[in-house]
N, C-alpha and C positions, 0 to 999 in steps of 0.2 A: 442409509448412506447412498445418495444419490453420485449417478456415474461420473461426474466433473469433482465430486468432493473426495473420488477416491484415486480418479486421476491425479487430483493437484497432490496425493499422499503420497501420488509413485512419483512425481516430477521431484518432489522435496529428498525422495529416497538415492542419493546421489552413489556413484559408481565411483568407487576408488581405483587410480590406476597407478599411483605411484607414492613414496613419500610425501606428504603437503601437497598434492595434485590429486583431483576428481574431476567429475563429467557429470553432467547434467545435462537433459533433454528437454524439448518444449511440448506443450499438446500439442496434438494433432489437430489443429484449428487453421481456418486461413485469418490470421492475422498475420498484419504487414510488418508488424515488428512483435520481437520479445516484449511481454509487460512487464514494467519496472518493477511490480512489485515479487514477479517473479525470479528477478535477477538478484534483485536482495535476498529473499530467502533462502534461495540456493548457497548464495556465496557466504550467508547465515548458518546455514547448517554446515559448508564447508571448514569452518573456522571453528564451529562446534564441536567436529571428529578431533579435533588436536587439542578439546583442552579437557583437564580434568573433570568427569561429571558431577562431580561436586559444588564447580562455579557456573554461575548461569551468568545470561548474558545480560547484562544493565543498558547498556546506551551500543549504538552504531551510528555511523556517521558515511555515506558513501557519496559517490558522484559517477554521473553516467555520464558515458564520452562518445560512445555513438551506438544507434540502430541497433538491437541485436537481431539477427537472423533466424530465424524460425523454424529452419530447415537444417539445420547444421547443431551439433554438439555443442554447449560451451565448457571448458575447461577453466576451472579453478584453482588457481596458485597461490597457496598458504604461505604468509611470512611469520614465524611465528618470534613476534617481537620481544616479548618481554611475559615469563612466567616469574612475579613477585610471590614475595609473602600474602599480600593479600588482594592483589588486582594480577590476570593474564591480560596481555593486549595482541592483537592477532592483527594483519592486515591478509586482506583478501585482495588479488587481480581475476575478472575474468575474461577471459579470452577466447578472443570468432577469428577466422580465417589471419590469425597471427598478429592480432593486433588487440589491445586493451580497450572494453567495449563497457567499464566496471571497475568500480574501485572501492574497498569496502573498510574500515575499520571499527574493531568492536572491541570492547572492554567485559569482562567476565569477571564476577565477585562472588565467593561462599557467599549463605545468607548470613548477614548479623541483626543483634537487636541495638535497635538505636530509638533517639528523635523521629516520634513521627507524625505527620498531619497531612490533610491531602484538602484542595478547593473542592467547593459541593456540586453535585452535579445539576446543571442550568431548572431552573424549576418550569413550571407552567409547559413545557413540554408533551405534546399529544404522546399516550403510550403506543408502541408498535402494533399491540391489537387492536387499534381503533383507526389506522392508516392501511392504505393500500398497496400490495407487493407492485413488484413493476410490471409485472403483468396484466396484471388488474389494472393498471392505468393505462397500459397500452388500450384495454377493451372499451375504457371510458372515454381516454383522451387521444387515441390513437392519432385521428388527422390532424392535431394538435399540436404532434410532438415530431420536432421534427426528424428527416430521414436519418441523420445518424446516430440521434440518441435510440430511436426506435429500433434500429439495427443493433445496437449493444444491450438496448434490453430484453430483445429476444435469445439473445446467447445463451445456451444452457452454462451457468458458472457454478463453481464451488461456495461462492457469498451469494445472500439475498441481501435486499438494501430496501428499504420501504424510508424514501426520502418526509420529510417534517411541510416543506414549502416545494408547491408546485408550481408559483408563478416562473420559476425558471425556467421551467422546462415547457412550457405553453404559448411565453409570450418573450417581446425583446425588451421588456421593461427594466430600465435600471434600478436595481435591488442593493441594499444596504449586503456589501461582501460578507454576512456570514449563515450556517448554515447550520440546522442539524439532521442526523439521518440514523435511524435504528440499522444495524447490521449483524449481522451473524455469518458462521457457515453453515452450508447445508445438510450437514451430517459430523457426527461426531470426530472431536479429536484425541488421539491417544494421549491419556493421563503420563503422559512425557513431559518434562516443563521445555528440553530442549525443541520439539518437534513445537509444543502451543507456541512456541517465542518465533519459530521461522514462519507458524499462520498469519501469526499475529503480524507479521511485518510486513505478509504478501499482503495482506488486507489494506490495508495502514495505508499503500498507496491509491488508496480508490480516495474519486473524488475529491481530491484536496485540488489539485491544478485548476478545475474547472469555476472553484469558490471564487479564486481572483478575478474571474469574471464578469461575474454578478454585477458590481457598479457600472459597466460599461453594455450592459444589454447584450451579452453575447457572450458564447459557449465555444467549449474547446471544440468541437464537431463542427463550426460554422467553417467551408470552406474557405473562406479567405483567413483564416488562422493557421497559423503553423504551433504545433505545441508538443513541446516534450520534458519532460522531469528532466531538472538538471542537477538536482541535490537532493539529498532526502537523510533525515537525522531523524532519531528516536530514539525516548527512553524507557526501560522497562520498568515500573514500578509495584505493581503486584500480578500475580498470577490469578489465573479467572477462565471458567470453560468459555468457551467461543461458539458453542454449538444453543448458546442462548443471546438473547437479545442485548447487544450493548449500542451504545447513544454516541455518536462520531460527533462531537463539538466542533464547529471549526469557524475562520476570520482570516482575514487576506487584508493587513494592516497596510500592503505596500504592493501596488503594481506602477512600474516605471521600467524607462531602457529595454523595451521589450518581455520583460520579467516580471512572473507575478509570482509574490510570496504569501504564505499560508500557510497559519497555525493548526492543530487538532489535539482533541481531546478523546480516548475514549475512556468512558463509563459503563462497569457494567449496571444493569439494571435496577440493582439496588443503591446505584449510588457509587461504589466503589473506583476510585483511579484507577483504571489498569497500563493505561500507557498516556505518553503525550510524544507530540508530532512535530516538526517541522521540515516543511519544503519548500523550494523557488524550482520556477519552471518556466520554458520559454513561451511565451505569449508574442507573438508575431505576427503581426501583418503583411500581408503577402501584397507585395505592391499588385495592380492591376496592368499586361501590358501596353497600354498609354502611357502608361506612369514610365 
């Protein structure tokens, strides 16, 4: 268990302070904002304490509304919508210095046996032990890459990621939007399906925003971009350890009006669907002033 994977275990462990109200904290990191992906899983697990553990979570749907701050507590306000016969629906708000910074809603279903089929996982794909961690690229391709992807892949994190295609990250060539990338975390996850489904979601937001990029020669870390997740949906389809190697699919069918969207897939390594992805995020240009 390395110390960022057992962090992100205490960040997910949230603080109950009232009825349908918890707290949750950020690491200790100087990042300029909350990461999205850890605003979902929080507000994941939030809306997890209120339903039976009997239903696990299938699909979420949220939207971020602004910046969260890093230095400050977020509190999370459970509306607990609708416990059926055979669906709970829960809405999540979270909340920075009195204002809605998060907005989450999540569907919870017993398991049933039904209809089932899943798409097969992309073939011809290099396996993760025949690619290099980010680190190892930084050693190869270090004055390559430029200053802020190099700055984030020095970060001690909870996920490794050993990306498929490295023209992106070397050069400004425009690249056909899609992408795959072997991921994991760094250390194991408790055999909880509730706690694997909130990893699984902080994960989920890596890397999709930056995909939209690709056809336009240029990365979410390019200064003159402004970029931030502005929606982000997911559904869960089987359960699968995290602490081994799964294949993040993904495609960016549409960037326009500032906004780029993007699909994912992950697989774990044998092939198996474990989740698919969708998100749209702001891709901006930052005028120059002349302009």
């Amino acid at each position: 268990m390395t110390a960022a994977m057992d962090e992100l275990l205490g960040i997910l462990d949230l603080e109950k302070l009232e009825h349908n109200l918890y707290r949750g904290r950020s690491p200790l990191l100087d990042w300029q904002r909350v990461f999205g992906g850890q605003t979902i899983a929080q507000a994941l697990v939030a809306a997890q304490r209120t339903v039976d553990p009997d239903r696990h979570v299938h699909s979420l749907h949220g939207y971020f509304m602004r910046p969260g701050d890093t230095k400050v507590p977020i509190v999370y306000e459970v509306d607990r919508i609708r416990d059926g016969g055979s669906f709970t629906t829960r809405r999540v708000v979270a909340i920075q210095h009195g204002q809605a910074i998060f907005s989450l809603e999540a569907s919870f279903q017993q398991d049933e046996v039904g209809l089932e089929h899943q798409v097969p996982m992309p073939r011809d794909v290099p396996g993760p032990d025949t690619l290099l961690s980010q680190r190892e690229l930084l050693g190869k391709f270090g004055e390559a890459v430029p200053d802020g992807i190099k700055r984030y892949w020095e970060r001690d994190r909870p996920i490794e990621m050993k990306p498929v295609m490295l023209k992106h990250y070397t050069s400004r060539e425009k690249l056909e939007p899609k992408q795959n990338i072997w991921i994991r975390t760094t250390g194991p996850v408790p055999a909880d399906r509730a706690i694997q489904a909130a990893v699984l979601a902080y994960l989920s937001d890596m890397t999709l925003l930056d995909t939209s990029t690709f056809a336009h020669g240029r990365a979410i870390f390019d200064r003159d971009i402004q970029a931030a997740s502005l929606d982000h949906a997911m559904w869960f389809h089987r359960s699968h350890a995290l602490d081994d190697w799964m294949l993040y699919t993904q495609d960016s069918p549409s960037t326009q009006g500032s906004r780029g969207f993007t699909r994912g897939s992950l697989f774990a390594r044998d092939g198996t669907l474990i989740a698919s992805v969708a998100q749209e995020g702001l891709i901006r240009l930052k005028r120059t002033p002349a302009e």
